[in-house]
Every structure is written in structure tokens, then in C-alpha cells.
C-alpha positions as a printed NumPy array, in Angstrom:
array([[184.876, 123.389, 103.782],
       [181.344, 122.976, 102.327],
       [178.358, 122.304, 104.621],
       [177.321, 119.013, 104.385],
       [174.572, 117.484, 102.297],
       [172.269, 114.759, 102.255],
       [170.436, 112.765,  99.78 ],
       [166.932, 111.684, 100.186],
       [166.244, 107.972,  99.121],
       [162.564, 107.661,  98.472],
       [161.829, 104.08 ,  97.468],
       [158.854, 103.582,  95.065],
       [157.815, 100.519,  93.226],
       [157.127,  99.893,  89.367],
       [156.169,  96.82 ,  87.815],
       [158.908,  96.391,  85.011],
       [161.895,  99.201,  83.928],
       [159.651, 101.407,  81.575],
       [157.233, 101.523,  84.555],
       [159.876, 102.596,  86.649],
       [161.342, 105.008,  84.039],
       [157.66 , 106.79 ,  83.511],
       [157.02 , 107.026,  87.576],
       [160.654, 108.333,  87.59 ],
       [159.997, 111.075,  85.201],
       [156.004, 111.738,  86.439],
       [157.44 , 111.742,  90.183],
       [160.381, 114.138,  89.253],
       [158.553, 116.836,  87.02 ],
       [155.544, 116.85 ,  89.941],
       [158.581, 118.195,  92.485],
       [160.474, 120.103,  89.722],
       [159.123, 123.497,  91.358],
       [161.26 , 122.24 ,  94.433],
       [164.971, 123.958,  94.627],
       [166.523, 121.051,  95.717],
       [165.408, 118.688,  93.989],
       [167.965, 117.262,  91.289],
       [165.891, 116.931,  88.26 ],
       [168.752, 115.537,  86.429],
       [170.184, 113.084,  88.794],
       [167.255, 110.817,  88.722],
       [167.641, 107.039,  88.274],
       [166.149, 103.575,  88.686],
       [167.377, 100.605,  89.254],
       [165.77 ,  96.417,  90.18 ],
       [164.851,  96.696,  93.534],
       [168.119,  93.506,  93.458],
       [170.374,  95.482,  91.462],
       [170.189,  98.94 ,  93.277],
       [174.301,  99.311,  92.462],
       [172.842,  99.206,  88.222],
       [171.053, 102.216,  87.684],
       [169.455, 103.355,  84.762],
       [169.454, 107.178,  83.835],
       [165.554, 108.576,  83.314],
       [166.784, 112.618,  81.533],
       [169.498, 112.653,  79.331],
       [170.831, 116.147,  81.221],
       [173.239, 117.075,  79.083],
       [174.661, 121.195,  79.367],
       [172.942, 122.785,  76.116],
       [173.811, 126.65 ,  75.32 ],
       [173.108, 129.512,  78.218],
       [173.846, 126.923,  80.975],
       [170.232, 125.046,  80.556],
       [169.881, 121.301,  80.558],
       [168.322, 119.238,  78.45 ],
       [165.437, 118.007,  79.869],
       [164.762, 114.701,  77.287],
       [164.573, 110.936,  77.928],
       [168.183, 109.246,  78.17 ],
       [169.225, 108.298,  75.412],
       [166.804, 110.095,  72.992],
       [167.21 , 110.442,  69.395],
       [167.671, 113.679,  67.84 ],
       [169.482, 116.789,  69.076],
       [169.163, 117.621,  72.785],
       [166.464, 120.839,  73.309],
       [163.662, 121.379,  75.979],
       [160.559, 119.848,  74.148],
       [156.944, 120.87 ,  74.138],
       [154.849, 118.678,  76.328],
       [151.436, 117.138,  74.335],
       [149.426, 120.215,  76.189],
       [151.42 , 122.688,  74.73 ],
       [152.994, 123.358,  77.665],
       [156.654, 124.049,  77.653],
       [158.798, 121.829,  79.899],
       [161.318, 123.656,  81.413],
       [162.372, 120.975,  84.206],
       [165.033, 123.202,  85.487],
       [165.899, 124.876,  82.125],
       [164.385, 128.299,  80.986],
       [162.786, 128.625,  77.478],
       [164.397, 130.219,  74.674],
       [163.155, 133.463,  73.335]])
């Protein structure tokens, strides 16, 4: 039997869904250095509608076990993009060589 878990519920406020979505993903690459925290999990939902929730990475398994690290739904093929700086994002996935 598997020691149990818990899941931290951290209630933050946006204005409108794409709001929400950009605190989502701004809130979850700030912890991203954390271990436990579940990048690819994250959600939002109207604060009225918590049971509807709307998926903020698109998380899909890509090649060598990474995930991909893009905006639900995204167009294009699933890869870990280069952030405006330059900087790769590796939000729980390593960069390719």
C-alpha cells in the first residue's frame, strides 16, 4: 500500500479565464524548481463552476519520457519552446541535445 498523499488547493483570483490561464501558468513555472509540484496537472476553473476545469499545459508524453510543456490546446507539434528571453523552458522536461 502506497503512503498517502495530499493535494494542496491554493485559491487565487483572476478577473476573466485568460487571466486565470496566464496567473496559472506565471504561478506554476515560479514553483517549477519545486519536486512536488505537478507542473502538468494545473487547472482553472469559475470560482461557481470549480467541478469545470480548464487545462493551462497541454502535458502530453513527447520522446525520452519529457512532457510537453505548451499551452492546452496549442497549434503545432508538441516540443519544449524557447521563452521570449531566450531562455529554454524546461517546466519539468530536460532540453534536447
Amino acid at each position: 500500500m502506497s503512503p498517502a498523499r495530499f493535494v494542496v488547493h491554493l485559491p487565487v483570483v483572476a478577473a476573466d479565464l485568460p487571466a486565470g490561464l496566464r496567473l496559472a501558468r506565471a504561478i506554476t513555472r515560479a514553483l517549477g524548481f519545486l519536486p512536488e509540484v505537478d507542473g502538468g496537472g494545473t487547472t482553472v476553473s469559475a470560482e461557481d463552476a470549480q467541478g469545470v476545469r480548464h487545462w493551462v499545459f497541454c502535458d502530453r508524453l513527447l520522446d525520452g519520457g519529457r512532457r510537453c510543456p505548451r499551452p492546452a490546446d496549442h497549434d503545432g507539434a508538441c516540443n519544449a519552446p524557447l521563452r521570449p528571453t531566450g531562455e529554454w523552458n524546461t517546466m519539468g522536461a530536460e532540453r534536447p541535445r
